[in-house]
C-alpha positions in Angstrom: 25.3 -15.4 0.0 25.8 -16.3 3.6 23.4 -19.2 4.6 22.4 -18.2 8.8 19.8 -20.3 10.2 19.9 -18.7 13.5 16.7 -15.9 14.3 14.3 -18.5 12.2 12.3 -19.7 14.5 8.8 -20.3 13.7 8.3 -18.1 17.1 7.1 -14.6 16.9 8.8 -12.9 19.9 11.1 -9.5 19.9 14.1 -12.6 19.4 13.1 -12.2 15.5 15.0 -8.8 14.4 17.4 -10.2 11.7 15.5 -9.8 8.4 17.2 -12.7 5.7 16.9 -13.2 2.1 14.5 -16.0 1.6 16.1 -17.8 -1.5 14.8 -21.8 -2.7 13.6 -22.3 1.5 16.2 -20.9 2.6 17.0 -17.9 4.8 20.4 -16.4 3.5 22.1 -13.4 3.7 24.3 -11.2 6.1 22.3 -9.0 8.2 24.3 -5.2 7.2 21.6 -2.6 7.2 20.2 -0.9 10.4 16.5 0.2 10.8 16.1 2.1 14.4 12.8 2.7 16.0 11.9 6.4 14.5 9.5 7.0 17.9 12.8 6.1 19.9 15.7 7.3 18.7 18.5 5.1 18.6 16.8 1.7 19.6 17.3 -0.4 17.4 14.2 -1.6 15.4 15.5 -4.6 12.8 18.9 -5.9 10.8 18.4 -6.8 7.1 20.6 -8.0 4.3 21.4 -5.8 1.4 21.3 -8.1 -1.7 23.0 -8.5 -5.2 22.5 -8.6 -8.3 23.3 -12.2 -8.0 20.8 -12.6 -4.9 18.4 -11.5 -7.5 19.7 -14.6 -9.8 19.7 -17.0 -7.6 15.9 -16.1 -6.4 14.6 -15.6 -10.0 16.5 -19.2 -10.7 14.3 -20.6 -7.6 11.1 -19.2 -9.3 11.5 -20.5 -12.5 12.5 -24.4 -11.2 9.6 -24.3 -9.0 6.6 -22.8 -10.8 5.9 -25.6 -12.9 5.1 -28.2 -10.0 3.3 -25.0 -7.9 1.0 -24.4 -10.8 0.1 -27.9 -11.0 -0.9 -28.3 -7.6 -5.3 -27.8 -7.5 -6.1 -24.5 -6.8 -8.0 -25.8 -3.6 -4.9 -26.9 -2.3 -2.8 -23.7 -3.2 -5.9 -22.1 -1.1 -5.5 -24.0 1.3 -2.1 -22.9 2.1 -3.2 -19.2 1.9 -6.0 -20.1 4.1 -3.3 -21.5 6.6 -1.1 -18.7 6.5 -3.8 -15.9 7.6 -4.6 -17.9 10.4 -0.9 -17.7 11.4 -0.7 -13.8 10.8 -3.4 -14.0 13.3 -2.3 -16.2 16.0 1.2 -13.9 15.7 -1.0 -11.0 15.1 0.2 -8.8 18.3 3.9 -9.8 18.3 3.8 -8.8 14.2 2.2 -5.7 14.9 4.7 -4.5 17.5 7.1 -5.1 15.6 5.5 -3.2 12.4 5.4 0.0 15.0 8.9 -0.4 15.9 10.3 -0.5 12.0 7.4 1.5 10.4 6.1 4.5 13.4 2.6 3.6 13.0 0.2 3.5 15.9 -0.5 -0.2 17.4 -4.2 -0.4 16.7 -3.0 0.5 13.0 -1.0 -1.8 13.2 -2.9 -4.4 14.5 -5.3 -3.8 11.8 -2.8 -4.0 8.9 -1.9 -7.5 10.0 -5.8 -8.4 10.4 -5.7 -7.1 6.7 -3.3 -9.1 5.5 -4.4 -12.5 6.8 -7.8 -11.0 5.3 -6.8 -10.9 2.1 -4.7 -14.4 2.0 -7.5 -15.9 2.9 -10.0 -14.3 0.8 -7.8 -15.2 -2.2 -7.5 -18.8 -0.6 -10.9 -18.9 -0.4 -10.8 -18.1 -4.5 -9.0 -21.6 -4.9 -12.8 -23.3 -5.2 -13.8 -20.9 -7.4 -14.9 -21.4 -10.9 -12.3 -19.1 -13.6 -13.5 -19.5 -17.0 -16.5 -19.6 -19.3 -18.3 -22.3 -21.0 -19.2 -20.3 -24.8 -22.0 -21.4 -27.4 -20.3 -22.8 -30.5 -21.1 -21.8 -34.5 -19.9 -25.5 -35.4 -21.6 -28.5 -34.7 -20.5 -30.5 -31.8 -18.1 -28.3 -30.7 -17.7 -26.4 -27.4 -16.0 -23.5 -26.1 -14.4 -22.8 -23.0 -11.9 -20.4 -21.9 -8.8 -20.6 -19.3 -7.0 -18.3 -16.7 -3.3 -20.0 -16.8 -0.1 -18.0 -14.9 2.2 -15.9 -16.4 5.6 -17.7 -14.3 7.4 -15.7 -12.4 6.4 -12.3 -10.8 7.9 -9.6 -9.4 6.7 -7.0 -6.5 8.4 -4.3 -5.4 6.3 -3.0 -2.2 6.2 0.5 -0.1 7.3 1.1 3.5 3.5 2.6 4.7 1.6 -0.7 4.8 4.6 -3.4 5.1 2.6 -6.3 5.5 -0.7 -5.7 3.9 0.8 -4.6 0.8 2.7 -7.9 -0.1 0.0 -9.6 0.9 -2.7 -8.5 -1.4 0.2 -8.9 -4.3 1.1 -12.4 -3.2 -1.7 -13.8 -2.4 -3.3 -13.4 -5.8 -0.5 -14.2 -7.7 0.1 -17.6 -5.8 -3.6 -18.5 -6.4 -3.0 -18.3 -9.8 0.0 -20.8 -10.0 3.2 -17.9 -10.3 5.9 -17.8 -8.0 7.1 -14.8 -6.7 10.2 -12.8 -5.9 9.6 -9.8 -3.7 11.3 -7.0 -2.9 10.4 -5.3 0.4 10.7 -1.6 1.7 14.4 -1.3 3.2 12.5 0.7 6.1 10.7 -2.3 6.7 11.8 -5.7 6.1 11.0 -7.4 9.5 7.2 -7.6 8.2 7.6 -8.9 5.2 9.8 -11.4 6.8 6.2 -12.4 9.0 4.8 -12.7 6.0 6.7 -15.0 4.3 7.5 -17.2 7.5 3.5 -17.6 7.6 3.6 -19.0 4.2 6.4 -21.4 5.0 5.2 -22.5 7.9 1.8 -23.0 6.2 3.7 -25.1 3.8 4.5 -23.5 1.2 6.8 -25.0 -0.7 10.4 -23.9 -1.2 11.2 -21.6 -4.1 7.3 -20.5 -4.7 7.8 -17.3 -2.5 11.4 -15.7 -2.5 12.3 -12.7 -0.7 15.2 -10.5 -1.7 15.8 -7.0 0.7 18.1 -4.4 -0.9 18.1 -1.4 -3.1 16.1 -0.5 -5.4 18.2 0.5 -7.9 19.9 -2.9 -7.1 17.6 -5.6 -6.6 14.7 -3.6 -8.0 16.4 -2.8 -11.7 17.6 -6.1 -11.6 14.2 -8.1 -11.1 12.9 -6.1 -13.6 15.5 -6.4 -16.8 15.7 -10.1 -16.3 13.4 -11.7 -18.9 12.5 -14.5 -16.5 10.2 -12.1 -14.5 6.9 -12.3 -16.8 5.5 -9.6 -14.7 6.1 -6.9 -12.3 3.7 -5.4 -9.9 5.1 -2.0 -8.1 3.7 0.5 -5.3 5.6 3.3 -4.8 6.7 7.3 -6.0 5.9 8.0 -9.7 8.9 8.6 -10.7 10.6 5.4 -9.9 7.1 3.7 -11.5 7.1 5.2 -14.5 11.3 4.5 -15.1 10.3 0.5 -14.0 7.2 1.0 -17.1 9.6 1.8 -19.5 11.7 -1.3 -18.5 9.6 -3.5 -18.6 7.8 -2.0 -21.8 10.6 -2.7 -23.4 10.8 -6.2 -23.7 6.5 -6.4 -23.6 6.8 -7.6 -20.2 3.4 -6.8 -18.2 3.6 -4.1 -15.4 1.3 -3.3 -12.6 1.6 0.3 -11.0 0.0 2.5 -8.4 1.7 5.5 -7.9 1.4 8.8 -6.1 -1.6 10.7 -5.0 -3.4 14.1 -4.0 -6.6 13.2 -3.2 -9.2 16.3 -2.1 -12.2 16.2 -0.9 -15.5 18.8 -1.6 -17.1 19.9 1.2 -20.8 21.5 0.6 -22.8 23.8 2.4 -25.7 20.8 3.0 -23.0 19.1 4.5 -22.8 18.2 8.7 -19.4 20.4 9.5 -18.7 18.6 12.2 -19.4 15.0 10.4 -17.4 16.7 7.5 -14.7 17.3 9.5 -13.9 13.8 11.1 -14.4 12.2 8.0 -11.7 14.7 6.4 -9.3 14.3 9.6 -9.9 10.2 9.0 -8.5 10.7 6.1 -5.8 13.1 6.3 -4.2 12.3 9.8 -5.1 8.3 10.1 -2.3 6.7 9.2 -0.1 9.9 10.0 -1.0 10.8 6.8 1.4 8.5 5.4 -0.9 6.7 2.4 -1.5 7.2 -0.5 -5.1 7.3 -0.4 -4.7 10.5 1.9 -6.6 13.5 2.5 -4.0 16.5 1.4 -6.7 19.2 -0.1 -10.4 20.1 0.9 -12.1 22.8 -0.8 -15.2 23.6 1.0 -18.1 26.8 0.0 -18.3 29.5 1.8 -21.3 29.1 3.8 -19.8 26.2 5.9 -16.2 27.3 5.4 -16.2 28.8 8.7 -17.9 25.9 11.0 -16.0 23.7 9.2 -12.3 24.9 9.9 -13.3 25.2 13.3 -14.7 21.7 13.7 -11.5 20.2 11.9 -8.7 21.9 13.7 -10.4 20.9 17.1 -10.5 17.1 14.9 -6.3 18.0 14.6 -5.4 18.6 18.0 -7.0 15.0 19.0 -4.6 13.2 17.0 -2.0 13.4 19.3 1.3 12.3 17.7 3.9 10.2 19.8 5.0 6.8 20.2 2.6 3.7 18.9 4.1 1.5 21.8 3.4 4.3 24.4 5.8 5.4 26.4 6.5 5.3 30.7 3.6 3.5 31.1 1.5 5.6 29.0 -0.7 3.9 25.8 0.6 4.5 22.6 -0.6 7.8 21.0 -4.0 8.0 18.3 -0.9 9.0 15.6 2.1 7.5 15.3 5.7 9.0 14.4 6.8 9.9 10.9 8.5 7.0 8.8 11.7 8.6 8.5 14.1 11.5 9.0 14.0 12.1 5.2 10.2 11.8 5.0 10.2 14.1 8.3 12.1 17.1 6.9 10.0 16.9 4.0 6.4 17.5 5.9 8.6 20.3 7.8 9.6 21.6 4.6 6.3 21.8 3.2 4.6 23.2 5.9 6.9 25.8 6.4 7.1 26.6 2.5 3.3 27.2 2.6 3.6 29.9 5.8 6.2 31.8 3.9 4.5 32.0 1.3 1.3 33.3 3.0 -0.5 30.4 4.0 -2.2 30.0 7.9 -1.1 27.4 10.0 -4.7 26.6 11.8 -3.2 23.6 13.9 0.2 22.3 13.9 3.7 23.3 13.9 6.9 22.5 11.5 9.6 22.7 14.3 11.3 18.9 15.5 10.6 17.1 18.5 13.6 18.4 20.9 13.5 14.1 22.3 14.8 13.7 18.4 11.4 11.4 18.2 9.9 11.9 14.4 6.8 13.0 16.1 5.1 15.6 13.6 2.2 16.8 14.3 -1.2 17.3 12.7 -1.0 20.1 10.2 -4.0 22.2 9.1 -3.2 24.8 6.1 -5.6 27.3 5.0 -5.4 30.7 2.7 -3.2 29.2 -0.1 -3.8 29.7 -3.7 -5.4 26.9 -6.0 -1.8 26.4 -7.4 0.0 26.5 -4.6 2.9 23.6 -3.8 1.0 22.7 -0.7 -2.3 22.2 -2.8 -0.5 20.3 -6.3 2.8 17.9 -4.7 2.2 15.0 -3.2 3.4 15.5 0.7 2.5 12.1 2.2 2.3 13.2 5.8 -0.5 14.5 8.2 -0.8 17.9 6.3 -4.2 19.0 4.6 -5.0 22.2 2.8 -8.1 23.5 2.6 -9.4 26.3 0.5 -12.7 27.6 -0.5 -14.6 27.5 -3.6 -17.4 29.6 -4.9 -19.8 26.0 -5.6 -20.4 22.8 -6.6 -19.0 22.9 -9.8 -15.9 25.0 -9.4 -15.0 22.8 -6.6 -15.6 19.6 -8.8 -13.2 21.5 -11.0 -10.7 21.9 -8.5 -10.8 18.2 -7.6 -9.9 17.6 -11.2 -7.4 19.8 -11.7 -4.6 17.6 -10.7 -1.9 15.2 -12.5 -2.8 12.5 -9.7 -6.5 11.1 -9.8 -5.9 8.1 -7.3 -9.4 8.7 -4.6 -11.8 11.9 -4.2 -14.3 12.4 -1.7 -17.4 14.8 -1.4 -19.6 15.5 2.0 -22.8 16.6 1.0 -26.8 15.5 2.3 -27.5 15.7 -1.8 -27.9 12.7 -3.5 -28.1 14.2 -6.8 -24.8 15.9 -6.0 -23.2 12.7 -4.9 -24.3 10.8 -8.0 -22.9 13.7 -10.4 -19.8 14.0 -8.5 -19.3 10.0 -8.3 -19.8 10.2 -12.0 -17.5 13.1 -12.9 -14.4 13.0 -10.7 -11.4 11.7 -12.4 -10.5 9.2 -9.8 -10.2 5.0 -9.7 -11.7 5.3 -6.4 -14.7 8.0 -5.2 -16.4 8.5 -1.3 -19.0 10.0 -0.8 -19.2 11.2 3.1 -16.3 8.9 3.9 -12.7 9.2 4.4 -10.7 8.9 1.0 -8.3 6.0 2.6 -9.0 2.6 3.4 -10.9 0.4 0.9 -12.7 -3.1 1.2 -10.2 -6.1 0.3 -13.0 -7.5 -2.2 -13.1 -4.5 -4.7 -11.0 -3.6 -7.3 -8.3 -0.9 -6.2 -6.3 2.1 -8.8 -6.2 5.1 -9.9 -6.4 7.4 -13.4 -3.3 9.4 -14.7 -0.2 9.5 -12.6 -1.8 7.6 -10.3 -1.6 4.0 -12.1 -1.0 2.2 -15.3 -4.5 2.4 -15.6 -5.1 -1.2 -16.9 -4.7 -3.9 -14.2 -6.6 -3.1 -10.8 -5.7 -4.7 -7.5 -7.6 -6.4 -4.9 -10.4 -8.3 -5.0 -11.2 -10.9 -7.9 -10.1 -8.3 -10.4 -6.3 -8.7 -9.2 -6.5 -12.2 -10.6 -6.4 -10.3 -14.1 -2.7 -9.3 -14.0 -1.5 -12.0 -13.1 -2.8 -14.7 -15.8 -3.3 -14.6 -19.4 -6.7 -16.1 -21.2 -6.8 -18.9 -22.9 -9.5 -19.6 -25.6 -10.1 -23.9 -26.2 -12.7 -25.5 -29.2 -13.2 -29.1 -28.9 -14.9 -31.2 -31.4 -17.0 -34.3 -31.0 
């Protein structure tokens, strides 16, 4: 490890583009790995260390020396420190989210709401330091009482996604400091200058050193090696299913506790009662907010006849107003309602998959599967009709601005529909029928159900997860009931 104390400035201005390792305080670590602007090709977005299995070591050994003394701090203290630190993402917020759109492609008023999220949610679970977290219980024996007690598990792991670089370790963090662990996070490579925000905000709020350690890198490097060491009493991971369910087995082995959300194809039912042209911006919410790149994403409709027709019509004029281009704008032009795909590789993929469904018969309605000539990973908003139930385009996960929709005979054979997938992460329905509504929020296999609302985006005080291959399906995340995974109950009788 190479200690660099240059670019660590509490300041927030484009002078910060060398991402370090944040090990026991300090920011270490040889900047080797290039992220360049995927709206602007070749400019240079951020610089980030690639770390080592020893990196890992030496963050894990940080952890473990200081969670004893962080755990024994009050609660309202350790809140008060989360507190701080959202009031700094704040007061940084436009500088932060500028350069979130320069690493990640989002738009800036995405962007700018991420980081409004993520102070959001370290002060909501600051807020949770005064709050009361165990149970006074009647007794069966004289003079004796019950109580129960939350206490930490140690040291945690979190392994976080590119598409929501700042939000996403914050709603892991936050609740996991509350509670008295310490943390060692590994960020997206795509993104590391947020989570590098992030963490200054918790030093500079006074965090002390070795609570919050931040290791950028590899997954198969740092992220295998946070989860084999025994020190990490938990792990907490968003990201593909595949690499998920490989961390579960990990960390099953040793009965370490795992936390995952996964992968998702959410659809939405549209009914014939429904509004089609209400229908149809909630659905393009969903499926081009964000460029599509979440994985609480619209990617199937299935809508009955009697609408389909008003309904396409309404959502491809919905697709041709997200505009894709770059979040920052460009020659003096503001930055476009959708910003550019994450990645080359991410890129080819929505090509792929759009151009996979046309060959195989599908109608492209709005959109197009050829690059941007500027080399900009500008893709834009793809609408997908006549495909079969099974098709690729309707089962895989895309994770881009691409939404199938297909049409189903009624209610029930569209409920069936939304069912009939390995995911089961959100589902949506636009109908004027309560009694439809309150069937459909009953019987969709999904951790999360709308009802004439966009499937993405959720409320940082409910719980958050998913059914099947979407999640573990035992810890949730966000609000109070992300406190869960990361403490263990304690059951106390005292006697008189």
């Amino acid at each position: 490890m190479t200690s660099t104390a240059t670019d660590l400035s509490t300041s927030t201005d484009r002078d910060l583009i060398t991402a370090r390792h944040l090990i026991n305080g300090e920011w270490l670590g040889e900047a080797v790995t290039e992220r360049t602007n995927p709206a602007r090709p070749g400019e240079l977005a951020a610089l980030s260390p690639s770390g080592s299995a020893a990196d890992v070591d030496a963050a894990i050994t940080a952890a473990a020396a200081a969670q004893p003394g962080w755990a024994a701090v009050p609660a309202p203290s350790r809140g008060t420190i989360l507190i701080e630190a959202g009031n700094l993402l704040i007061e940084r917020q436009t500088a932060i989210a500028e350069d979130l759109v320069r690493e990640e492609g989002k738009s800036l008023a995405e962007a700018k709401g991420e980081v409004k999220r993520a102070s959001d949610v370290l002060r909501f679970f600051g807020s949770l330091g005064w709050a009361a977290t165990g149970e006074v219980l009647p007794s069966g024996l004289p003079d004796t009482t019950i109580t129960t007690r939350r206490e930490p598990l140690g040291v945690v792991a979190l392994i976080t996604p590119w598409n929501f670089p700042i939000a996403i370790p914050a709603w892991k963090a936050a609740p996991a400091l509350i509670s008295g662990n310490t943390v060692v996070i590994k960020p997206a490579e795509l993104t590391p200058l947020s989570a590098t925000h992030l963490a200054r905000a918790l030093q500079d709020a006074g965090l002390p050193a070795g609570v919050f350690n931040v290791v950028h890198g590899k997954g198969r490097v740092v992220g295998d090696a946070l989860a084999r060491d025994p020190r990490i009493a938990g792990l907490s991971f968003t990201g593909s299913t595949t690499v998920g369910l490989g961390l579960q087995e990990i960390l099953n082995a040793r009965r370490a506790r795992v936390q995952l959300e996964m992968g998702g194809k959410n659809g939405v039912l549209v009914l014939d009662d429904a509004d089609p042209a209400k229908a149809a911006q909630v659905v393009a919410a969903g499926a081009f907010g964000l460029t599509g790149q979440a994985c609480t994403a619209t990617s199937r409709v299935y809508v009955t006849p009697g609408i389909k027709e008003e309904f396409l019509a309404a959502l491809t004029a919905e697709a041709a107003s997200y505009t894709a281009g770059d979040g920052l704008g460009r020659d003096g032009q503001p930055g476009a309602r959708m910003g550019a795909v994450v990645s080359t590789q991410q890129f080819e993929q929505d090509q792929a998959a759009v151009r996979s469904a046309v060959e195989r018969g599908a109608t492209l309605l709005h959109g197009a599967y050829d690059g941007d000539p500027s080399g900009a990973l500008f893709f834009p908003a793809a609408v997908l009709t006549d495909l079969a139930l099974d098709d690729p385009a309707v089962t895989e996960e895309i994770f881009g601005p691409v939404v199938a929709v297909l049409e189903v005979a009624d209610y029930e054979a569209g409920l069936a529909a939304i069912n009939n997938s390995r995911y089961g992460l959100t589902a949506g329905i636009c109908t004027d029928s309560l009694a439809l509504a309150t069937d459909f929020a009953a019987r969709a296999q999904a951790g999360v159900v709308k009802v004439n609302r966009p499937t993405a985006g959720l409320d940082l005080n409910v719980p958050f997860g998913g059914v099947k291959d979407s999640s573990t399906n035992t810890f949730r995340e966000q609000g109070r009931s992300a406190l869960d995974f990361y403490t263990w109950g304690k059951t106390v009788y005292t006697g008189v």
